[in-house]
PDB file of N, CA, C and O in Angstrom:
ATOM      1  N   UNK A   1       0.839  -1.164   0.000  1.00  0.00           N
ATOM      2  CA  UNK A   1       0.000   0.000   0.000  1.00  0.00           C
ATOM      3  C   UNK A   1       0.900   1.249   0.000  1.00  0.00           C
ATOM      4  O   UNK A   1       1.635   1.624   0.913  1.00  0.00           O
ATOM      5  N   UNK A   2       0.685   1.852  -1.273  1.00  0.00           N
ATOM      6  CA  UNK A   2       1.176   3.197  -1.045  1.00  0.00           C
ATOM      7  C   UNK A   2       0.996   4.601   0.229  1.00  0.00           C
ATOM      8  O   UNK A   2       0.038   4.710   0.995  1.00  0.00           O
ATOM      9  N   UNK A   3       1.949   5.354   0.169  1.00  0.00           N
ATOM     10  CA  UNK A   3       1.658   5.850   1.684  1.00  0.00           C
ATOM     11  C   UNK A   3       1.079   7.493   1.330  1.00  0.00           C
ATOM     12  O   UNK A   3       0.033   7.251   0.730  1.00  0.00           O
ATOM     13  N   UNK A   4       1.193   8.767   1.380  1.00  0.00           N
ATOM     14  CA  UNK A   4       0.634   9.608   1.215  1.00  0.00           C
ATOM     15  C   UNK A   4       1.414  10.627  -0.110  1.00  0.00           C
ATOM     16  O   UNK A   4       2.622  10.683   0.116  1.00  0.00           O
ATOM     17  N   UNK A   5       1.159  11.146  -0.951  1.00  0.00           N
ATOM     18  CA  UNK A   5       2.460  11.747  -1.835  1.00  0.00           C
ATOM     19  C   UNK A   5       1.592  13.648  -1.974  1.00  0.00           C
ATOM     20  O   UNK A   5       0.553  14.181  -2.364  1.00  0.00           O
ATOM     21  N   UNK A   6       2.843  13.971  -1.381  1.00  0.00           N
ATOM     22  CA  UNK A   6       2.760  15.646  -1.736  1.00  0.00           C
ATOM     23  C   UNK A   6       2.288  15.868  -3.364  1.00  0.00           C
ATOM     24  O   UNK A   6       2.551  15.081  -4.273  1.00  0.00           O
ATOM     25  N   UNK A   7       1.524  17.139  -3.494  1.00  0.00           N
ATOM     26  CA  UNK A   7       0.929  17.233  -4.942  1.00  0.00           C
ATOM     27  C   UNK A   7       1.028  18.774  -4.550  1.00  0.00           C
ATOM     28  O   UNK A   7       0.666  19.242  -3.470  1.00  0.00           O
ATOM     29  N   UNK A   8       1.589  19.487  -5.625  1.00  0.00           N
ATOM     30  CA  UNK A   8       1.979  21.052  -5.405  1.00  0.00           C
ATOM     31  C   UNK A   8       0.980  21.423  -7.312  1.00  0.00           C
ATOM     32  O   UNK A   8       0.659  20.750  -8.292  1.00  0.00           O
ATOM     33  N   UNK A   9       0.873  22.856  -6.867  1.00  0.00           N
ATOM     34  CA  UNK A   9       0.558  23.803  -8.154  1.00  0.00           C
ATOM     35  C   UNK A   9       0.996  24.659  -8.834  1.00  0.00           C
ATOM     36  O   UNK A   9       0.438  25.554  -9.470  1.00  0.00           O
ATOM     37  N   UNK A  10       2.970  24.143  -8.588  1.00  0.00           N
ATOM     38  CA  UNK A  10       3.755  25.481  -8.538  1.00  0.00           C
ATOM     39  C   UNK A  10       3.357  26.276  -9.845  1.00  0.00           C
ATOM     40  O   UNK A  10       3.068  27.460 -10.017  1.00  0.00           O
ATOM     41  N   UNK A  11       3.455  25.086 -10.793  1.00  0.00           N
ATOM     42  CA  UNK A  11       3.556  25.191 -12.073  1.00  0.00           C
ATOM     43  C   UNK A  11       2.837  26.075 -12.847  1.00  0.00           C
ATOM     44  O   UNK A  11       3.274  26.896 -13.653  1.00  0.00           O
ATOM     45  N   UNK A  12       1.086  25.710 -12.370  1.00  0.00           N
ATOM     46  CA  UNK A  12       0.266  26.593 -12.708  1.00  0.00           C
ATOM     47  C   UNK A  12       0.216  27.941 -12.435  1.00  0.00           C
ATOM     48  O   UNK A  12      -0.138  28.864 -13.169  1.00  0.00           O
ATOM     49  N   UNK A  13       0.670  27.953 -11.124  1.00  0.00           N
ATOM     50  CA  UNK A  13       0.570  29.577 -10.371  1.00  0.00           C
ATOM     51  C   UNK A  13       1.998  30.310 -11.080  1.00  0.00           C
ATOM     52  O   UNK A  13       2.269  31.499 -11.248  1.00  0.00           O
ATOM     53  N   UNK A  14       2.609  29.316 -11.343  1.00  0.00           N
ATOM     54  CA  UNK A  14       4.091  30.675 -12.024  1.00  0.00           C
ATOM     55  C   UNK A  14       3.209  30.819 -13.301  1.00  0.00           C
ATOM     56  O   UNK A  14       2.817  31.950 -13.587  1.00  0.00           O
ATOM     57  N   UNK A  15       2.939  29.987 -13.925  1.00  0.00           N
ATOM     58  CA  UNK A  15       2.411  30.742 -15.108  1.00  0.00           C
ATOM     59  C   UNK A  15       1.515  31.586 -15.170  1.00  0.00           C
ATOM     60  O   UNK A  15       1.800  32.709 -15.584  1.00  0.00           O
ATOM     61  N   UNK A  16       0.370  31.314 -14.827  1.00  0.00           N
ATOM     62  CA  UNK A  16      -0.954  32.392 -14.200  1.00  0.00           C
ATOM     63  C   UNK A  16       0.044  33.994 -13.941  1.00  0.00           C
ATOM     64  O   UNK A  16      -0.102  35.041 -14.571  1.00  0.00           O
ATOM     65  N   UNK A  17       0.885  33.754 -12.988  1.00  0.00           N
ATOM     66  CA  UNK A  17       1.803  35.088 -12.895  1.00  0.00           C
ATOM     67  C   UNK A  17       2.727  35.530 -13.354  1.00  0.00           C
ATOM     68  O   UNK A  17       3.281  36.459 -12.767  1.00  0.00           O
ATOM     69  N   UNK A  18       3.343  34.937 -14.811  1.00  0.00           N
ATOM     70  CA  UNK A  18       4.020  34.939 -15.803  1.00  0.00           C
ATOM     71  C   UNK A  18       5.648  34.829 -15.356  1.00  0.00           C
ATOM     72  O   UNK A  18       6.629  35.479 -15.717  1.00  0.00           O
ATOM     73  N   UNK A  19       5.489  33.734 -14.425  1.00  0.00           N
ATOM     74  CA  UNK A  19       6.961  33.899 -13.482  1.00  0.00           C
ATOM     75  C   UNK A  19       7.733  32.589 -14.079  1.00  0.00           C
ATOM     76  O   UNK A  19       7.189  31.488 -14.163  1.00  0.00           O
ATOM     77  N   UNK A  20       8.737  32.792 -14.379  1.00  0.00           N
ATOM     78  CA  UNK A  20       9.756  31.542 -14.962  1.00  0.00           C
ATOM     79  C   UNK A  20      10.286  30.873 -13.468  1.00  0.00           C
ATOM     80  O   UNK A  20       9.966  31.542 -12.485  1.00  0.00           O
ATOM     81  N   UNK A  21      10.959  29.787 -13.242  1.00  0.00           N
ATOM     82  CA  UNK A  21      11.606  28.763 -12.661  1.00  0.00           C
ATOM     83  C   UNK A  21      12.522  29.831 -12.145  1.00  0.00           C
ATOM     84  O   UNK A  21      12.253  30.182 -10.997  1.00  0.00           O
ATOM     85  N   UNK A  22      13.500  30.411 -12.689  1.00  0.00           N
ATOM     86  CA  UNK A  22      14.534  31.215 -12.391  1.00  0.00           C
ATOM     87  C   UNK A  22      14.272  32.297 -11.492  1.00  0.00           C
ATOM     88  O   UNK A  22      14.759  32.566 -10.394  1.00  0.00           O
ATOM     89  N   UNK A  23      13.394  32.863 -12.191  1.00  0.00           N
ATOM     90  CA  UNK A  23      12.594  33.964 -11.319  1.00  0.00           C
ATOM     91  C   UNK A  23      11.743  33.530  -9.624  1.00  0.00           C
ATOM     92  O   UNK A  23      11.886  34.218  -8.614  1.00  0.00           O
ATOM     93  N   UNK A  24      11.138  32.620  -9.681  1.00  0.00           N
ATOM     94  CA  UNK A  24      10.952  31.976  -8.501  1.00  0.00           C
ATOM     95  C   UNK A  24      11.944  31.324  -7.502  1.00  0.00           C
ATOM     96  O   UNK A  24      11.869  31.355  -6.273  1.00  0.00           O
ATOM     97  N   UNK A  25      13.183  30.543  -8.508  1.00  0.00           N
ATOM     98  CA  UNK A  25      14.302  30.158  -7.533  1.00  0.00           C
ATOM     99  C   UNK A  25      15.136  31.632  -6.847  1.00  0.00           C
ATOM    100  O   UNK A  25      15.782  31.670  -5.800  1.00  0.00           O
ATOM    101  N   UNK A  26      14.837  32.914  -7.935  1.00  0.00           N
ATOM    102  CA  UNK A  26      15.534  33.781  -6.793  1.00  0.00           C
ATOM    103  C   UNK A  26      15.286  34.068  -5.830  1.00  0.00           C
ATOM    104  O   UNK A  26      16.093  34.095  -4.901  1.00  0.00           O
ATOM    105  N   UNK A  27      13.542  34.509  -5.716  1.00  0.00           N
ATOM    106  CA  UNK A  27      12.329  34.848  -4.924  1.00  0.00           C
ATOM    107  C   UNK A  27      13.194  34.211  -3.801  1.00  0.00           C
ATOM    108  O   UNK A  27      13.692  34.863  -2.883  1.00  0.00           O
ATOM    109  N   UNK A  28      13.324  32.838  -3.971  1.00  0.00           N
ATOM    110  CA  UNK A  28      13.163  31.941  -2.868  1.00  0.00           C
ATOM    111  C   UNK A  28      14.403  31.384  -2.020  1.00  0.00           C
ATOM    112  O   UNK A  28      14.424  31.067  -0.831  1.00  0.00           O
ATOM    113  N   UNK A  29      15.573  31.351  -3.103  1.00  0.00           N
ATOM    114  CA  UNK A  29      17.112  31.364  -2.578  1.00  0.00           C
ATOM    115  C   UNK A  29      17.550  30.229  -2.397  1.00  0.00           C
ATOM    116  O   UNK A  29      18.325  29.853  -1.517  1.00  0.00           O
ATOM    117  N   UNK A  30      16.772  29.278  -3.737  1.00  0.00           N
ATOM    118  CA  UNK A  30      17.352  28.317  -3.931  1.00  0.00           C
ATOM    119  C   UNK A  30      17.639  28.155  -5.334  1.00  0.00           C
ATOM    120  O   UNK A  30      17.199  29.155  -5.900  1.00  0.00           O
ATOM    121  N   UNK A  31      18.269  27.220  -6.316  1.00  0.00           N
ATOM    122  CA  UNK A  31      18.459  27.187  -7.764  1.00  0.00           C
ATOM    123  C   UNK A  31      16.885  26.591  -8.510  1.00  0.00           C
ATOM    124  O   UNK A  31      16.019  25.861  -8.028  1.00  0.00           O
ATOM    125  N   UNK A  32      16.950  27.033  -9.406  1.00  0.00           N
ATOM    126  CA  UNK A  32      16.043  26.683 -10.634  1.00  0.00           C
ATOM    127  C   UNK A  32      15.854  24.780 -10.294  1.00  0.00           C
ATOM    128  O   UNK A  32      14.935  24.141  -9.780  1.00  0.00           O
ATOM    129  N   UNK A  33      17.004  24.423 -10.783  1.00  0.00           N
ATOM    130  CA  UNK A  33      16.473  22.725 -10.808  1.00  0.00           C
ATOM    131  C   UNK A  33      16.061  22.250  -9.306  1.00  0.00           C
ATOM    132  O   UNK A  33      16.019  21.026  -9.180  1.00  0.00           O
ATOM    133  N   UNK A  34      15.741  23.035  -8.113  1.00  0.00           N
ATOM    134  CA  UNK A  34      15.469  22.511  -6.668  1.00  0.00           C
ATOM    135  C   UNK A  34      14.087  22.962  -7.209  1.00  0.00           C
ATOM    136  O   UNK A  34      13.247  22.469  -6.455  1.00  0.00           O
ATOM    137  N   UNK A  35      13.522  23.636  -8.123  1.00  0.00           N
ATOM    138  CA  UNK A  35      12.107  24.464  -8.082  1.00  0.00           C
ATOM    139  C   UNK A  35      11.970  23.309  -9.232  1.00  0.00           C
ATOM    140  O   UNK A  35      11.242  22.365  -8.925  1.00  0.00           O
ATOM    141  N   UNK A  36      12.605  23.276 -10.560  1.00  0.00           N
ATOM    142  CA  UNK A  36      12.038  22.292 -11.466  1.00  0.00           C
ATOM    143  C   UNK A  36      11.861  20.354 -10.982  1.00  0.00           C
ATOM    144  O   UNK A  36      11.359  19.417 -11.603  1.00  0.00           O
ATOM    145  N   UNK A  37      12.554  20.435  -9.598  1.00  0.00           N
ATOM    146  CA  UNK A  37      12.387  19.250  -8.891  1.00  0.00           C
ATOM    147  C   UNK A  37      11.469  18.985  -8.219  1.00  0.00           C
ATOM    148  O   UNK A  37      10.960  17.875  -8.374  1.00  0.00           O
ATOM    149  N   UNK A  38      10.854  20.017  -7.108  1.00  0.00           N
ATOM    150  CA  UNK A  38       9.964  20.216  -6.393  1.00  0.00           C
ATOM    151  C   UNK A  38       8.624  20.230  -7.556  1.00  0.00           C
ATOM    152  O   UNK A  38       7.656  19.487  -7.390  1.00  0.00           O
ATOM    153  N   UNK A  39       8.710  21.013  -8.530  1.00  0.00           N
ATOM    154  CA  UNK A  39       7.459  21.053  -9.094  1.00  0.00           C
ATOM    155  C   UNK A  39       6.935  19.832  -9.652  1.00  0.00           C
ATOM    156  O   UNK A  39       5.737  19.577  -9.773  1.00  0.00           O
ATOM    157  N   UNK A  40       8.016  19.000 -10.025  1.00  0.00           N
ATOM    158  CA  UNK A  40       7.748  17.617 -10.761  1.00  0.00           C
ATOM    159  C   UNK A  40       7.157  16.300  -9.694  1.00  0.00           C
ATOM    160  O   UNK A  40       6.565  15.221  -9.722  1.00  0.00           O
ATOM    161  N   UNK A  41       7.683  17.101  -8.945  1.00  0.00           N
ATOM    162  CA  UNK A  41       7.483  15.820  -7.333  1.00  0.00           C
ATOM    163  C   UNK A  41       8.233  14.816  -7.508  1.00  0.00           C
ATOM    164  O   UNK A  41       7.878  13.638  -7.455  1.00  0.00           O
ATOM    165  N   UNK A  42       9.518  15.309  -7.767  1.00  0.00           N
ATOM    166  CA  UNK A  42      10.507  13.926  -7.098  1.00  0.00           C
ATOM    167  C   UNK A  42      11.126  14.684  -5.778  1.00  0.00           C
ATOM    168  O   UNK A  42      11.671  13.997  -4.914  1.00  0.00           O
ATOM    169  N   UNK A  43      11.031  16.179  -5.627  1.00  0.00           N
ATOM    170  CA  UNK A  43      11.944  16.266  -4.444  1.00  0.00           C
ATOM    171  C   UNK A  43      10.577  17.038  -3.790  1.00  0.00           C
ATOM    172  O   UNK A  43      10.011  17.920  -4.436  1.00  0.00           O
ATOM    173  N   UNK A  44      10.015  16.543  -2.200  1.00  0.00           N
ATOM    174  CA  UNK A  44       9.888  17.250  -1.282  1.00  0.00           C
ATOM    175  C   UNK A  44      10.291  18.598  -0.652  1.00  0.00           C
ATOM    176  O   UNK A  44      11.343  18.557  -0.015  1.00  0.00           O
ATOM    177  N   UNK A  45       9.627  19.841  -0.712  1.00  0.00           N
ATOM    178  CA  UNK A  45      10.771  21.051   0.240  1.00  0.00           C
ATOM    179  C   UNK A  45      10.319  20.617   1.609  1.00  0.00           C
ATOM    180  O   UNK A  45       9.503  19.833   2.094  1.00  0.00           O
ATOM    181  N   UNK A  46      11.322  21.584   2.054  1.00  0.00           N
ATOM    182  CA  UNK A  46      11.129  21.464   3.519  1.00  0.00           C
ATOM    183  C   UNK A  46       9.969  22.608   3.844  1.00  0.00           C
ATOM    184  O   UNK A  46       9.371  23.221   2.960  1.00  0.00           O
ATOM    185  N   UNK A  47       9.751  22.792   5.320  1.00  0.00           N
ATOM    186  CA  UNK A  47       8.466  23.272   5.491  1.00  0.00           C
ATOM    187  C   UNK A  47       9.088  24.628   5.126  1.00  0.00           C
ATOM    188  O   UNK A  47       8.552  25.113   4.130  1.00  0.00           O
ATOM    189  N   UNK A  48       9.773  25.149   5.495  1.00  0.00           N
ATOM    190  CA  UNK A  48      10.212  26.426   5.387  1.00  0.00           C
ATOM    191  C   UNK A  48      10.428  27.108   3.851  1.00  0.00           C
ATOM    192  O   UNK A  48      10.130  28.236   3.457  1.00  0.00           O
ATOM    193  N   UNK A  49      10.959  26.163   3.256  1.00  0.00           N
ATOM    194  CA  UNK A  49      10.756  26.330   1.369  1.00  0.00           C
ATOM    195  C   UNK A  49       9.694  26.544   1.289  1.00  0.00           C
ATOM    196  O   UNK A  49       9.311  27.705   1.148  1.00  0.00           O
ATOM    197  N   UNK A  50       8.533  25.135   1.371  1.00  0.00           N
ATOM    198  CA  UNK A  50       7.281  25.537   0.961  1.00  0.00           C
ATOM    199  C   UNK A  50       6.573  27.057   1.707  1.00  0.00           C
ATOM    200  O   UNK A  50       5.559  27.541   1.205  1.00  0.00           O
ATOM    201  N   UNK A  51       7.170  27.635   2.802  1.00  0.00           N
ATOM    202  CA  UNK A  51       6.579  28.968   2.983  1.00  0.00           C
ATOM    203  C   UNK A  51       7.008  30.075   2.583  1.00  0.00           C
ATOM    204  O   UNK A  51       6.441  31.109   2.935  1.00  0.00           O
ATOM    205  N   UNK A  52       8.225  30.093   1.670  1.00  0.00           N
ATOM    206  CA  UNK A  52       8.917  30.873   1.317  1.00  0.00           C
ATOM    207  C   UNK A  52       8.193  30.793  -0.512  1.00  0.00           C
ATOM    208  O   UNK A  52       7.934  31.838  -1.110  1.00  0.00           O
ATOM    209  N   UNK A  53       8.004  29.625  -1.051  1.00  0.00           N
ATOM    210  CA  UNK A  53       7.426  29.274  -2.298  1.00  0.00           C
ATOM    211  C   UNK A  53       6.186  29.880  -2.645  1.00  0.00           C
ATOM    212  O   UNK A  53       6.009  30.344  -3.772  1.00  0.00           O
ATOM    213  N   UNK A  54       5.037  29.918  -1.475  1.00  0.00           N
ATOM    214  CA  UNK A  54       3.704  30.051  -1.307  1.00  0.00           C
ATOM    215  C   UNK A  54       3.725  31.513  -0.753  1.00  0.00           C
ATOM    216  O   UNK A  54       2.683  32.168  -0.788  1.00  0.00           O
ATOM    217  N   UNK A  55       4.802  32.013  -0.275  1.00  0.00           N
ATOM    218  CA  UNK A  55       4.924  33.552   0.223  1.00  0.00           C
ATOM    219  C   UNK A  55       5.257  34.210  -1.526  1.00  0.00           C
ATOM    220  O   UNK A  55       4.752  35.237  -1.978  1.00  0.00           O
ATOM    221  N   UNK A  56       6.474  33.050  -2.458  1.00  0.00           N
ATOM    222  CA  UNK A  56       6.303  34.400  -3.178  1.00  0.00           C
ATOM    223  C   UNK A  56       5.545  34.024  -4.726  1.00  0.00           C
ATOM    224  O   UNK A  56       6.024  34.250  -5.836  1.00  0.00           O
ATOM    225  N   UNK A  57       4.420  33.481  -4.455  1.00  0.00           N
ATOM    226  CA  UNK A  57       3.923  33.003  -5.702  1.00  0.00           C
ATOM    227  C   UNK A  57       2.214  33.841  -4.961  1.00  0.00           C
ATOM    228  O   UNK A  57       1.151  33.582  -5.526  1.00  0.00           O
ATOM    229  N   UNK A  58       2.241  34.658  -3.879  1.00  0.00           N
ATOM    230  CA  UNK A  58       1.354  35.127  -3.003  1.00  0.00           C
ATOM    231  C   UNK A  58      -0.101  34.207  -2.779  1.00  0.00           C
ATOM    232  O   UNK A  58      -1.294  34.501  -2.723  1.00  0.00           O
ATOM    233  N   UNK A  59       0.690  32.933  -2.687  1.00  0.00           N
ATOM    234  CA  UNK A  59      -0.590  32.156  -2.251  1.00  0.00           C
ATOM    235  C   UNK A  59      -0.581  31.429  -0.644  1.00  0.00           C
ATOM    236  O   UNK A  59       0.597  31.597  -0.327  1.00  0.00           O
ATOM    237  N   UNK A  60      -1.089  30.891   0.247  1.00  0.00           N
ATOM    238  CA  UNK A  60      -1.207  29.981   1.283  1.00  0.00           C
ATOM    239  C   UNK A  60      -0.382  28.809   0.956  1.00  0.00           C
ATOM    240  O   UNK A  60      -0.496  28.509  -0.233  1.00  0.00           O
ATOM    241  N   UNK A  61       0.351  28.106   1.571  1.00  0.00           N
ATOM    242  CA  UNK A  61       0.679  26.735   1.623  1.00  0.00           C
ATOM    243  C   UNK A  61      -0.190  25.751   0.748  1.00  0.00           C
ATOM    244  O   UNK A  61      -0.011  25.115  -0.291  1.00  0.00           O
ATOM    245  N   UNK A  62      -1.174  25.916   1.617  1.00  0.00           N
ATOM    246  CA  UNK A  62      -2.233  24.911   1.457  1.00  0.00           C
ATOM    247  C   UNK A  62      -2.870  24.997   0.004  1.00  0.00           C
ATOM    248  O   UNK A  62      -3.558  24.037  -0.343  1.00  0.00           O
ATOM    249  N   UNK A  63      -2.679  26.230  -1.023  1.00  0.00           N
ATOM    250  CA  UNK A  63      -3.074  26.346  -1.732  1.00  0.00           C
ATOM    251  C   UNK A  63      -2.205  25.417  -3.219  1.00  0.00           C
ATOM    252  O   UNK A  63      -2.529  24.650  -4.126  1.00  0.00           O
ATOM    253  N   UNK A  64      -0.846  26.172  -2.648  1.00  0.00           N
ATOM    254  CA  UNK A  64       0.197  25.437  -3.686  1.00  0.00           C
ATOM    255  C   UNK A  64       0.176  23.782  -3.426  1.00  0.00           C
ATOM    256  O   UNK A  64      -0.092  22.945  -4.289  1.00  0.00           O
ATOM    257  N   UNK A  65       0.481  23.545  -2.196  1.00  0.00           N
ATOM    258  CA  UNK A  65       1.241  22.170  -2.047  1.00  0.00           C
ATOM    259  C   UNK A  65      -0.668  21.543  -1.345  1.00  0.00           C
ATOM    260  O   UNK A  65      -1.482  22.333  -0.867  1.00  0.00           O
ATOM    261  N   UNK A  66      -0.840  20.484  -1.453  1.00  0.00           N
ATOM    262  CA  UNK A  66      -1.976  19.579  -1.002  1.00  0.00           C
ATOM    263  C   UNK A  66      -0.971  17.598  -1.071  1.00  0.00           C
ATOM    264  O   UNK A  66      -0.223  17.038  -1.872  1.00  0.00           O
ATOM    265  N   UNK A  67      -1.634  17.224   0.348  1.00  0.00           N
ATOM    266  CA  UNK A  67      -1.295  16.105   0.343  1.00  0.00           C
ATOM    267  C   UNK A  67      -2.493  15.055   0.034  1.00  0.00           C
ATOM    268  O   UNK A  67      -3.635  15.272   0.439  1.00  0.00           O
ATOM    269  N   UNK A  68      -2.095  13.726  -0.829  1.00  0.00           N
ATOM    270  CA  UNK A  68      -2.875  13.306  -1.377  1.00  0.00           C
ATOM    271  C   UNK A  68      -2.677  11.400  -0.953  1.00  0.00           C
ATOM    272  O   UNK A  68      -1.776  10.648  -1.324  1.00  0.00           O
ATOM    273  N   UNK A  69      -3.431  11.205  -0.405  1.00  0.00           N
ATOM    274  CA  UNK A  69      -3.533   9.370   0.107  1.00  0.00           C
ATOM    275  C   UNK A  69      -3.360   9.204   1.575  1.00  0.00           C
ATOM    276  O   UNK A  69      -2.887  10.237   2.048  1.00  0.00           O
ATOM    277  N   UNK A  70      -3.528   8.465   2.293  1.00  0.00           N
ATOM    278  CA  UNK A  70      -3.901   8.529   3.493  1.00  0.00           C
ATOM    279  C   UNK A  70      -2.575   8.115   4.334  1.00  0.00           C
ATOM    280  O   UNK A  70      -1.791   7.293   3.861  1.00  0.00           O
ATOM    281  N   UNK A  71      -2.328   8.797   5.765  1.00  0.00           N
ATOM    282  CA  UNK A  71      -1.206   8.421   6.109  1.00  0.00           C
ATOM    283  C   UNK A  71      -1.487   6.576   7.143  1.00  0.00           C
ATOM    284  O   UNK A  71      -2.429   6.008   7.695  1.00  0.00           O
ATOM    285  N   UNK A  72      -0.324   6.358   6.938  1.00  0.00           N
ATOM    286  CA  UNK A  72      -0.336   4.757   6.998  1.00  0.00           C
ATOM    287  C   UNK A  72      -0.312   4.590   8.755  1.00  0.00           C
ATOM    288  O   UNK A  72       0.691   4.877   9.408  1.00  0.00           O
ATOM    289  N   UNK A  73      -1.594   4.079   9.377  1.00  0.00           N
ATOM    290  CA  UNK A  73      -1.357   3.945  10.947  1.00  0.00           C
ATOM    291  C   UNK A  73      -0.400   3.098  11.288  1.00  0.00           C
ATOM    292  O   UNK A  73       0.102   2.232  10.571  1.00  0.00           O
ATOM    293  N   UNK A  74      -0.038   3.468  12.882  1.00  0.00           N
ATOM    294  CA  UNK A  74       1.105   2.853  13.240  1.00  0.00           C
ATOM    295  C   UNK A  74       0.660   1.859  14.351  1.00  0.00           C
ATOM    296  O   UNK A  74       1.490   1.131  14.896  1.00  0.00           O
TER     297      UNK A  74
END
């Protein structure tokens, strides 16, 4: 059984705001391929990325990033 997988909207919202990869990795103060990684969902940010991501794409957390499948009891 699969366990829960992060699902983000970076993608849509840079475009909607005509913002390139580059332009968002400065925003944020990390490189382009940590943003073209994150957006693809092979790499997780940390919580603090994702508030720095969602601070400058001017949306909520919750708006960009949503978690999707149920977490696995222990």
């Amino acid at each position: 059984m699969a366990g829960p997988v992060l699902k983000n909207t970076i993608r849509k919202l840079r475009f909607d705001r005509g913002m390139t990869q580059e332009e968002l990795a400065l925003r944020t103060g990390v490189s382009r391929q940590t943003i073209m990684s994150i957006e693809r969902g092979q790499t997780n940010p940390s919580v603090l990325l994702a508030y720095k991501i969602a601070a400058a794409l001017d949306e909520s957390v919750t708006t960009v990033f949503q978690m999707e499948g149920n977490l696995v009891p222990v």
